[in-house]
mmCIF file of the N, C-alpha and C atoms, coordinates in Angstrom:
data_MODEL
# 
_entry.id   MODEL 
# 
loop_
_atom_site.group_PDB 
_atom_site.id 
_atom_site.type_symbol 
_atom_site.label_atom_id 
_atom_site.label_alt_id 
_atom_site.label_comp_id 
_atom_site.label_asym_id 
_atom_site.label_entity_id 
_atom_site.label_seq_id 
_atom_site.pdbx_PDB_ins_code 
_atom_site.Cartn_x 
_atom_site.Cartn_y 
_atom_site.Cartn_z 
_atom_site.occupancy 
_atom_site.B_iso_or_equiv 
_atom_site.pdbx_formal_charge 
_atom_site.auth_seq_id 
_atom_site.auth_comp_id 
_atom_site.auth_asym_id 
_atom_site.auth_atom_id 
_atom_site.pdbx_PDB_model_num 
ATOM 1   N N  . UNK A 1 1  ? -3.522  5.810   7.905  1.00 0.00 ? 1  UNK A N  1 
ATOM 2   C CA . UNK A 1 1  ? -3.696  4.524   8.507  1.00 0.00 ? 1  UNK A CA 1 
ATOM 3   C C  . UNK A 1 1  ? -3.502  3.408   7.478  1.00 0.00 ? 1  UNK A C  1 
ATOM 4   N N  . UNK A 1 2  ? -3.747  3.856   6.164  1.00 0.00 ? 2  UNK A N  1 
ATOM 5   C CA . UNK A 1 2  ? -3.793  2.390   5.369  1.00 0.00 ? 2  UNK A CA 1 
ATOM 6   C C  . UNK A 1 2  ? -2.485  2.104   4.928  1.00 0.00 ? 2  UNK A C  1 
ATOM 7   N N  . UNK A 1 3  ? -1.871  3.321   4.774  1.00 0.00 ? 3  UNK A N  1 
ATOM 8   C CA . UNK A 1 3  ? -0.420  3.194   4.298  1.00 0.00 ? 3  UNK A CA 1 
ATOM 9   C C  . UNK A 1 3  ? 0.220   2.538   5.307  1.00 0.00 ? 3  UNK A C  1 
ATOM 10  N N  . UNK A 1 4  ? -0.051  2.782   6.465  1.00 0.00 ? 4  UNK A N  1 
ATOM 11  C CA . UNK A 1 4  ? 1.027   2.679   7.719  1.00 0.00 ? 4  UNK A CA 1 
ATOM 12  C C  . UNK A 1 4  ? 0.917   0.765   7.686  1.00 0.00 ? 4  UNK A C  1 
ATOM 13  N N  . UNK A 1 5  ? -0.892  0.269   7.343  1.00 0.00 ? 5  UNK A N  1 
ATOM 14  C CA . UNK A 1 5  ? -1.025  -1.108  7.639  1.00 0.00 ? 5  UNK A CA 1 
ATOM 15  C C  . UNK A 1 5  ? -0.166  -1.628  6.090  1.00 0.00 ? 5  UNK A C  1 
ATOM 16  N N  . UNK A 1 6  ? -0.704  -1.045  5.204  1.00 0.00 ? 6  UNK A N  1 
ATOM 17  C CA . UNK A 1 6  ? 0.008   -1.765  3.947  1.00 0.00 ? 6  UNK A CA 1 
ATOM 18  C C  . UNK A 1 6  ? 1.933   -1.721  3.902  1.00 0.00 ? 6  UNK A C  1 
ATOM 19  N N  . UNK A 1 7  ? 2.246   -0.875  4.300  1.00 0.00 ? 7  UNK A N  1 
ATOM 20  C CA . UNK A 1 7  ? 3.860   -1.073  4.684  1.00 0.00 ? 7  UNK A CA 1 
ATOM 21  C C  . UNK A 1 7  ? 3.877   -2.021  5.762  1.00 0.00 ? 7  UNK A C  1 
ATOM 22  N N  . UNK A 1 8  ? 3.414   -2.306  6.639  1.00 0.00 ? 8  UNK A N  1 
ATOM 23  C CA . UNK A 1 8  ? 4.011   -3.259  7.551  1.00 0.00 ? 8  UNK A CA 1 
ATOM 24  C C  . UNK A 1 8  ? 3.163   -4.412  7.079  1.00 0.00 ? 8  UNK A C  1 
ATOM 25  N N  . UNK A 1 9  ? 2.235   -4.873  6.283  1.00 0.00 ? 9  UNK A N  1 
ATOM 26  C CA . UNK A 1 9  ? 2.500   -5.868  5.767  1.00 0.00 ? 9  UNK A CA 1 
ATOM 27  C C  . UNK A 1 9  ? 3.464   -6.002  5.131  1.00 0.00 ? 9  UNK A C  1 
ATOM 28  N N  . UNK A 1 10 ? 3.424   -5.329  4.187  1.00 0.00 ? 10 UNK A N  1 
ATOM 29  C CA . UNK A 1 10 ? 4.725   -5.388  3.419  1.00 0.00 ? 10 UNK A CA 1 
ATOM 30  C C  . UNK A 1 10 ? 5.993   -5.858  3.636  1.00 0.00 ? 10 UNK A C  1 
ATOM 31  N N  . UNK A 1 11 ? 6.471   -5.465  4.622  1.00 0.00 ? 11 UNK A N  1 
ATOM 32  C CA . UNK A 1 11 ? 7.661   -5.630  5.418  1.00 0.00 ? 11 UNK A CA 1 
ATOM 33  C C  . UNK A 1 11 ? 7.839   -6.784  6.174  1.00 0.00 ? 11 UNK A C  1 
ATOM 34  N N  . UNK A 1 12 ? 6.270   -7.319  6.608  1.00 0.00 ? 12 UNK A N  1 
ATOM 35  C CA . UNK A 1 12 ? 6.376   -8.863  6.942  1.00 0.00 ? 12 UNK A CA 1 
ATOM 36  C C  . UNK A 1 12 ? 6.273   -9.705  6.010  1.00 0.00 ? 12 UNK A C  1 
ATOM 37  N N  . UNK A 1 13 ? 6.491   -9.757  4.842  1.00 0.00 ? 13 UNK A N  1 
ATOM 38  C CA . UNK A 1 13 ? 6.663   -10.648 4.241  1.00 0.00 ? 13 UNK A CA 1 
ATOM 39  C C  . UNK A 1 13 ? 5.116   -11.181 3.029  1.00 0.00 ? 13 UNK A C  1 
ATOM 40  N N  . UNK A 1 14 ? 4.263   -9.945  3.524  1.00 0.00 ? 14 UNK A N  1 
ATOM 41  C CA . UNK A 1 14 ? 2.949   -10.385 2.933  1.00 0.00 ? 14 UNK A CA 1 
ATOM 42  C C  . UNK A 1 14 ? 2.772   -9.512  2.113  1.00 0.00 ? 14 UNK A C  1 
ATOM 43  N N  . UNK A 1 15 ? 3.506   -9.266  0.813  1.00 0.00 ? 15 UNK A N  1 
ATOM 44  C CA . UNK A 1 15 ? 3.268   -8.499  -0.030 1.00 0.00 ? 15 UNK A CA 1 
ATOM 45  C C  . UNK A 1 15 ? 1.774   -8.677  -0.874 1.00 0.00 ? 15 UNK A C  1 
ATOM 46  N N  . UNK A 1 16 ? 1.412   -10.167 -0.877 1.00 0.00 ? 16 UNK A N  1 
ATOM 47  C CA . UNK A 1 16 ? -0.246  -9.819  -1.047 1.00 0.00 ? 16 UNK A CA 1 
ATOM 48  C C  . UNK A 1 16 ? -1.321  -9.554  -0.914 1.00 0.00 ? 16 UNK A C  1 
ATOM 49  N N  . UNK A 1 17 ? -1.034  -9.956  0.479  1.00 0.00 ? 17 UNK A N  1 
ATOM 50  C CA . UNK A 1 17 ? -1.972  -9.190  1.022  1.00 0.00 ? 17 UNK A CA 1 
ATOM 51  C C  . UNK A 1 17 ? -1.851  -7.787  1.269  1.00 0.00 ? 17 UNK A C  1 
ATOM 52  N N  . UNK A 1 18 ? -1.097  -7.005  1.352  1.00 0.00 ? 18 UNK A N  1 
ATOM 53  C CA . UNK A 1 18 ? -1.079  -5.624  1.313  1.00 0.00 ? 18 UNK A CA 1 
ATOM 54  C C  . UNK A 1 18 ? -1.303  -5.013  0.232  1.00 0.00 ? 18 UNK A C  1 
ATOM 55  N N  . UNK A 1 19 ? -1.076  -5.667  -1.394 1.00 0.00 ? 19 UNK A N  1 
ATOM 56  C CA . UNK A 1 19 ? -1.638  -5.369  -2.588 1.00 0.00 ? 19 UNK A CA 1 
ATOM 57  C C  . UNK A 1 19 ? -3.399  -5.583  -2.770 1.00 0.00 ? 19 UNK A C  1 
ATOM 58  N N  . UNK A 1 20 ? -3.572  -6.584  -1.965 1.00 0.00 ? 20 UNK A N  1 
ATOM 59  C CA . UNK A 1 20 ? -4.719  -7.019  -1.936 1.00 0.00 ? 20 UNK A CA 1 
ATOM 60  C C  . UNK A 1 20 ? -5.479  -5.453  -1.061 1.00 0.00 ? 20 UNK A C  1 
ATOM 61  N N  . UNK A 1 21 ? -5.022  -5.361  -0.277 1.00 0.00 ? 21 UNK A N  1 
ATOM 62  C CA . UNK A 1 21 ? -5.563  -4.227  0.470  1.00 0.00 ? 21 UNK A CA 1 
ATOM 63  C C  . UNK A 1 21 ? -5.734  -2.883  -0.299 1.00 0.00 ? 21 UNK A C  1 
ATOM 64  N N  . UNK A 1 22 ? -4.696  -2.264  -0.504 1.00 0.00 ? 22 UNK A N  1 
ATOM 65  C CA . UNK A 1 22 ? -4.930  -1.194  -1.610 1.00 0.00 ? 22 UNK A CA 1 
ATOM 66  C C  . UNK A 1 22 ? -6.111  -1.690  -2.926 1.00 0.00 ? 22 UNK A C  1 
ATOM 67  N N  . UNK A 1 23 ? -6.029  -2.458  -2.959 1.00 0.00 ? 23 UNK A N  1 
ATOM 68  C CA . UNK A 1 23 ? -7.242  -3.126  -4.212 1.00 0.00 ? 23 UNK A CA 1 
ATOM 69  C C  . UNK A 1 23 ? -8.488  -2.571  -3.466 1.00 0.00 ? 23 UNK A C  1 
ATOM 70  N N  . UNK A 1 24 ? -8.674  -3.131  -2.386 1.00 0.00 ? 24 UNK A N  1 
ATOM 71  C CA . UNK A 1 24 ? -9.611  -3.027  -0.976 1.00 0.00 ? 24 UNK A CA 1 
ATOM 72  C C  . UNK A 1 24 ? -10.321 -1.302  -0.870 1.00 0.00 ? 24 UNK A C  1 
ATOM 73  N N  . UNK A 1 25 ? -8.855  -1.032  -0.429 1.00 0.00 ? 25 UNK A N  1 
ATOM 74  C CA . UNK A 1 25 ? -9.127  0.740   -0.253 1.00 0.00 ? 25 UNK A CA 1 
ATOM 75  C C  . UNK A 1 25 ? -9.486  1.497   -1.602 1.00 0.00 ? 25 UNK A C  1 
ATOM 76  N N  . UNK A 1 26 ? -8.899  0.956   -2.275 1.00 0.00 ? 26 UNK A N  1 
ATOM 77  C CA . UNK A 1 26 ? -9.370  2.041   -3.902 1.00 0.00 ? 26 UNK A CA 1 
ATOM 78  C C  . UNK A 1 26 ? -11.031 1.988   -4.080 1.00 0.00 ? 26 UNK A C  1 
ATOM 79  N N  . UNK A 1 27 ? -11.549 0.854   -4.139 1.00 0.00 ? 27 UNK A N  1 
ATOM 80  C CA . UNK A 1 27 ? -12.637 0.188   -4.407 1.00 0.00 ? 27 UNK A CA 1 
ATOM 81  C C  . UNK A 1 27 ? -13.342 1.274   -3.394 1.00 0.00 ? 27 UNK A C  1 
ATOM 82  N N  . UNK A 1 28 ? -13.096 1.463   -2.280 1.00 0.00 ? 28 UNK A N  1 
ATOM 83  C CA . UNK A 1 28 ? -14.158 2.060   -0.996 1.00 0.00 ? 28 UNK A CA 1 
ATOM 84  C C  . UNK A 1 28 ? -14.311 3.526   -1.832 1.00 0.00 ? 28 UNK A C  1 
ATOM 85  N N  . UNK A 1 29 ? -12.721 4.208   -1.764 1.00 0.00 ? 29 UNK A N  1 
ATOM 86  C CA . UNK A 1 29 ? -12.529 5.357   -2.179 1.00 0.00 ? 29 UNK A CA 1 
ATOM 87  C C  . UNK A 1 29 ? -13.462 5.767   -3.420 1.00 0.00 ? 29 UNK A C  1 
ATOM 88  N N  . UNK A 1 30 ? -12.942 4.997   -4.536 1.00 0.00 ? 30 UNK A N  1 
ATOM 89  C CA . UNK A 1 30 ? -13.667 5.072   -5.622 1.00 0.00 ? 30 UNK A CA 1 
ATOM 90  C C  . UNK A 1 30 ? -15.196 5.190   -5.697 1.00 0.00 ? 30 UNK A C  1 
ATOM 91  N N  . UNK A 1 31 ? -15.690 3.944   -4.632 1.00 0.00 ? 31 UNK A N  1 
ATOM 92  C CA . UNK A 1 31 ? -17.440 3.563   -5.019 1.00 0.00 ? 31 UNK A CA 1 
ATOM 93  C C  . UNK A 1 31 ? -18.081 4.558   -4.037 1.00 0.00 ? 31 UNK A C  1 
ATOM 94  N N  . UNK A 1 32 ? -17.602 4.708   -3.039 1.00 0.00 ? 32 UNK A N  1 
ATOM 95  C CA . UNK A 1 32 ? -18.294 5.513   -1.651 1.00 0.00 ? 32 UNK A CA 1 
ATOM 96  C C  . UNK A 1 32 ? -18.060 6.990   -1.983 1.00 0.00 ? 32 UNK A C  1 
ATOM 97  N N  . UNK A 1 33 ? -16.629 7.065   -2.035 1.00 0.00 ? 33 UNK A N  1 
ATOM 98  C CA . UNK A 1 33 ? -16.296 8.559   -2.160 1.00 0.00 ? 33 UNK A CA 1 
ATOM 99  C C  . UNK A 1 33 ? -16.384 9.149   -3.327 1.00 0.00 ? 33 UNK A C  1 
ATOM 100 N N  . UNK A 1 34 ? -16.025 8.779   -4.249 1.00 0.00 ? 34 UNK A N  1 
ATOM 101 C CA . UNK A 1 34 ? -15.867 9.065   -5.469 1.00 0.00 ? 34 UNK A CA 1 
ATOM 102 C C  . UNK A 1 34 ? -14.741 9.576   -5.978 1.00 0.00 ? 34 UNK A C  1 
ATOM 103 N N  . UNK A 1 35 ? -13.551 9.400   -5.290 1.00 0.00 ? 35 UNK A N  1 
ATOM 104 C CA . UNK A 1 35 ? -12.236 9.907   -5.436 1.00 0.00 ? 35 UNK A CA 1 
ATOM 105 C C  . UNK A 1 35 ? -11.099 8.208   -5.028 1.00 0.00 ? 35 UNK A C  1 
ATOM 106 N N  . UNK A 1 36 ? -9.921  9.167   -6.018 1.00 0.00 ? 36 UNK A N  1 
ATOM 107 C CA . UNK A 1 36 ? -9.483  8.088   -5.836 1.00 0.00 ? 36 UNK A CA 1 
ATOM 108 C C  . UNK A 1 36 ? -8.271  7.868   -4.605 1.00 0.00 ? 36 UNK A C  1 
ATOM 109 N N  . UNK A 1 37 ? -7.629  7.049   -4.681 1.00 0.00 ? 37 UNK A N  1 
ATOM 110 C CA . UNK A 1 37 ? -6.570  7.127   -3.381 1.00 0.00 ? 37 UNK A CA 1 
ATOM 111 C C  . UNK A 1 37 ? -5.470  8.549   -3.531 1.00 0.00 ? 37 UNK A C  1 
ATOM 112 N N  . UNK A 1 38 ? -5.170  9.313   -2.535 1.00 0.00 ? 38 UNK A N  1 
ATOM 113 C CA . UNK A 1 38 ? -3.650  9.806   -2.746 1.00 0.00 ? 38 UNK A CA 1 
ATOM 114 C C  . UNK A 1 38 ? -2.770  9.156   -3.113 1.00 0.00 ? 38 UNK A C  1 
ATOM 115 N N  . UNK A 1 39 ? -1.724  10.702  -3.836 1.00 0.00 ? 39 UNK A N  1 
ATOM 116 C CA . UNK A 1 39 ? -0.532  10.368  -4.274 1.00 0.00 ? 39 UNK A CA 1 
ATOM 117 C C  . UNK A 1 39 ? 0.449   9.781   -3.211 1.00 0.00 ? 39 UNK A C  1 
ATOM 118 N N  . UNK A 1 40 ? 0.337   9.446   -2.265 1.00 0.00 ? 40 UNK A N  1 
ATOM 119 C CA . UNK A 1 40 ? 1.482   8.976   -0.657 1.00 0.00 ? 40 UNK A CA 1 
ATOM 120 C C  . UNK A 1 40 ? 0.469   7.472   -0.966 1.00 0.00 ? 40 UNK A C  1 
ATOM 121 N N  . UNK A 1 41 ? -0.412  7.127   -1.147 1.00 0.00 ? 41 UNK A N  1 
ATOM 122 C CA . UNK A 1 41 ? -1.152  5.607   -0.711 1.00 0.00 ? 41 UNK A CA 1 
ATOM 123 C C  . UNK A 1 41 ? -0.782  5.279   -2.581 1.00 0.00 ? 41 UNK A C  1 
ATOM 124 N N  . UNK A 1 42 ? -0.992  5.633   -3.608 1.00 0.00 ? 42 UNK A N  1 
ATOM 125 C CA . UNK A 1 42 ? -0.363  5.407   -5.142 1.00 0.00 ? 42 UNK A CA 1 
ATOM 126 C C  . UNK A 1 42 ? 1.060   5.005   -5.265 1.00 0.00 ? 42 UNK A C  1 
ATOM 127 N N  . UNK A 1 43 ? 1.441   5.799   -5.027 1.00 0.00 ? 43 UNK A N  1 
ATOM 128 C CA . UNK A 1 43 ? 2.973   5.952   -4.363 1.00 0.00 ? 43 UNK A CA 1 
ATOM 129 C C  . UNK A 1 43 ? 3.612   4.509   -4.030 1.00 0.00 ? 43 UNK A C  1 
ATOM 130 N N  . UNK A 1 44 ? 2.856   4.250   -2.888 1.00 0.00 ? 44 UNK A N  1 
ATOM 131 C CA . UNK A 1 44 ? 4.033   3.055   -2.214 1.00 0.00 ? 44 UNK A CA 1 
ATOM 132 C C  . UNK A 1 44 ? 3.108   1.667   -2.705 1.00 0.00 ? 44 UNK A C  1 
ATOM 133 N N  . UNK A 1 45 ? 1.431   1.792   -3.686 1.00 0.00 ? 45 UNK A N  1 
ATOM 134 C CA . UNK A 1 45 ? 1.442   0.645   -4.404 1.00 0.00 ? 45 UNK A CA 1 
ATOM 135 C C  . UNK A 1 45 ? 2.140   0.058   -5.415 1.00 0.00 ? 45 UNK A C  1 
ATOM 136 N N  . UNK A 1 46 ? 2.970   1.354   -6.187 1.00 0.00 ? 46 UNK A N  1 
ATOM 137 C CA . UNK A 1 46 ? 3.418   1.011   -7.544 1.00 0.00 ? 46 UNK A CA 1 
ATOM 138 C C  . UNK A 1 46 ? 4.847   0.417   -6.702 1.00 0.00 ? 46 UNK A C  1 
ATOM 139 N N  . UNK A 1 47 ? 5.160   1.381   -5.308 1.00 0.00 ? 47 UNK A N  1 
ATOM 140 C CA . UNK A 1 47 ? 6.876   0.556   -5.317 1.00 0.00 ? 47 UNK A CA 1 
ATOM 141 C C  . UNK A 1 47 ? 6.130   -0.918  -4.677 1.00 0.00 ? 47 UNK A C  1 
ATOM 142 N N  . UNK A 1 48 ? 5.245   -1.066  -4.112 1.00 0.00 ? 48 UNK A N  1 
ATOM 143 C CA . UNK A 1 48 ? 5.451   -2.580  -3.493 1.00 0.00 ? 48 UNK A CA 1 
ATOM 144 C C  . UNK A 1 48 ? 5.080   -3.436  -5.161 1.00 0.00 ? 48 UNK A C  1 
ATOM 145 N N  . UNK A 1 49 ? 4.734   -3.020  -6.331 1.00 0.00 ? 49 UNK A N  1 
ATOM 146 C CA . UNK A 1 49 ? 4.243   -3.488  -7.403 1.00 0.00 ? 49 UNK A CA 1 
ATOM 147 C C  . UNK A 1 49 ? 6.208   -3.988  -7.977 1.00 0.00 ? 49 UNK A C  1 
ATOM 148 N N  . UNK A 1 50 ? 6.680   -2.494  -7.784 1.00 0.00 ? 50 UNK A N  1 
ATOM 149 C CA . UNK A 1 50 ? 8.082   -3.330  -7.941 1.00 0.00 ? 50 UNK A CA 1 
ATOM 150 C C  . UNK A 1 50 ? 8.972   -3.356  -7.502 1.00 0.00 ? 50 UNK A C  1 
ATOM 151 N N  . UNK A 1 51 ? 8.816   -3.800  -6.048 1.00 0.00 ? 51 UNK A N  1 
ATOM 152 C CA . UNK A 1 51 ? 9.656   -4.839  -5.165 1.00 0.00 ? 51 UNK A CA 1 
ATOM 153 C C  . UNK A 1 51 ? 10.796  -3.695  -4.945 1.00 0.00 ? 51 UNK A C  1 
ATOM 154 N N  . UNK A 1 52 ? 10.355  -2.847  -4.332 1.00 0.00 ? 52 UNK A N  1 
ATOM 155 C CA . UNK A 1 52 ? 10.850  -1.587  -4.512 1.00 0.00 ? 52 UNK A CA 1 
ATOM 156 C C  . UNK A 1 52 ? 11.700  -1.895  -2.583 1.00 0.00 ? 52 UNK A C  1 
ATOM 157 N N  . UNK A 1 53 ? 13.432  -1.796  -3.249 1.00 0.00 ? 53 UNK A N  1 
ATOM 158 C CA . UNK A 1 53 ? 14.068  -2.196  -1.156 1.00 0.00 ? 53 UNK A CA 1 
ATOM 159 C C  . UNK A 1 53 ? 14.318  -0.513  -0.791 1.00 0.00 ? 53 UNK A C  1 
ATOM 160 N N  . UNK A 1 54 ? 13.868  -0.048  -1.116 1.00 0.00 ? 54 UNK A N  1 
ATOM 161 C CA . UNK A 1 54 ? 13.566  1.042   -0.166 1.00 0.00 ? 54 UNK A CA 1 
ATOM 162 C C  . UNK A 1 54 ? 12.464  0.869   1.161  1.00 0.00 ? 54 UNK A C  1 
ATOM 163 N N  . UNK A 1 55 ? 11.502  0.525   0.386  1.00 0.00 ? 55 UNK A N  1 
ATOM 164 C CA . UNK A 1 55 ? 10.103  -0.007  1.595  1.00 0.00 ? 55 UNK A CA 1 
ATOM 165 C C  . UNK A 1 55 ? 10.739  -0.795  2.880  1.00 0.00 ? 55 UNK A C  1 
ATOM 166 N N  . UNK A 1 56 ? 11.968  -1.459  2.443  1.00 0.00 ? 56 UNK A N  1 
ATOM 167 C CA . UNK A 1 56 ? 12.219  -2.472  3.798  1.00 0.00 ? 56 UNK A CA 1 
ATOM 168 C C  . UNK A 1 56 ? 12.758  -1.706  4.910  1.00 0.00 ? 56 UNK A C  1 
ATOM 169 N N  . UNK A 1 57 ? 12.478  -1.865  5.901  1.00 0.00 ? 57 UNK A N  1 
ATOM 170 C CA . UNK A 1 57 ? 13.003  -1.338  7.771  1.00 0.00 ? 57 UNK A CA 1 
ATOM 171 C C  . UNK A 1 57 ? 14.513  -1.330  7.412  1.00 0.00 ? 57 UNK A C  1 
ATOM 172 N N  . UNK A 1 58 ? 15.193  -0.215  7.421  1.00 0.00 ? 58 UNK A N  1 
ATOM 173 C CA . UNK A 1 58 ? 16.729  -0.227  7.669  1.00 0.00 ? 58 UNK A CA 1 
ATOM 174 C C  . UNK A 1 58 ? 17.078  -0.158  9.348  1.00 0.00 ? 58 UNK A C  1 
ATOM 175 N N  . UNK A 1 59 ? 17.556  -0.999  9.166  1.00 0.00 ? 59 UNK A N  1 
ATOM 176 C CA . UNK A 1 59 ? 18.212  -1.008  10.575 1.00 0.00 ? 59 UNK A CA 1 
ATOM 177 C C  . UNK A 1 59 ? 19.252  0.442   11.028 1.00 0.00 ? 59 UNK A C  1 
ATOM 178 N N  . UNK A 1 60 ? 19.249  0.816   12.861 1.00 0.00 ? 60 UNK A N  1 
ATOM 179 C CA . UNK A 1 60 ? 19.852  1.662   13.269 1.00 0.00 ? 60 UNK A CA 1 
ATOM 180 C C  . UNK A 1 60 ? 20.876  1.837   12.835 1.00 0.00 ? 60 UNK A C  1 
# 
């Protein structure tokens, strides 16, 4: 679920807030759970970190 919301921010144009979010989710993960995010939610912070055009919707 978080990946799915942080890519489609992403994709609208709100790359900070979707960085902001993973900030969000680590923090829960970390303090509550005691683990940290998966490698699939790591993953697509470092590409939205660099502006990575894979992330963008390719058209049909």
């Amino acid at each position: 679920m978080w990946y799915q919301l942080m890519l489609a921010l992403y994709r609208c144009g709100r790359r900070g807030e979707a960085l902001e979010l993973y900030a969000e989710v680590s923090g829960i993960f970390r303090g509550e759970l005691g683990v940290d995010p998966g490698t699939d939610l790591r993953r697509l912070h470092l590409a939205m970190l660099r502006t990575d055009e894979s992330l963008l919707a390719r058209s049909a």
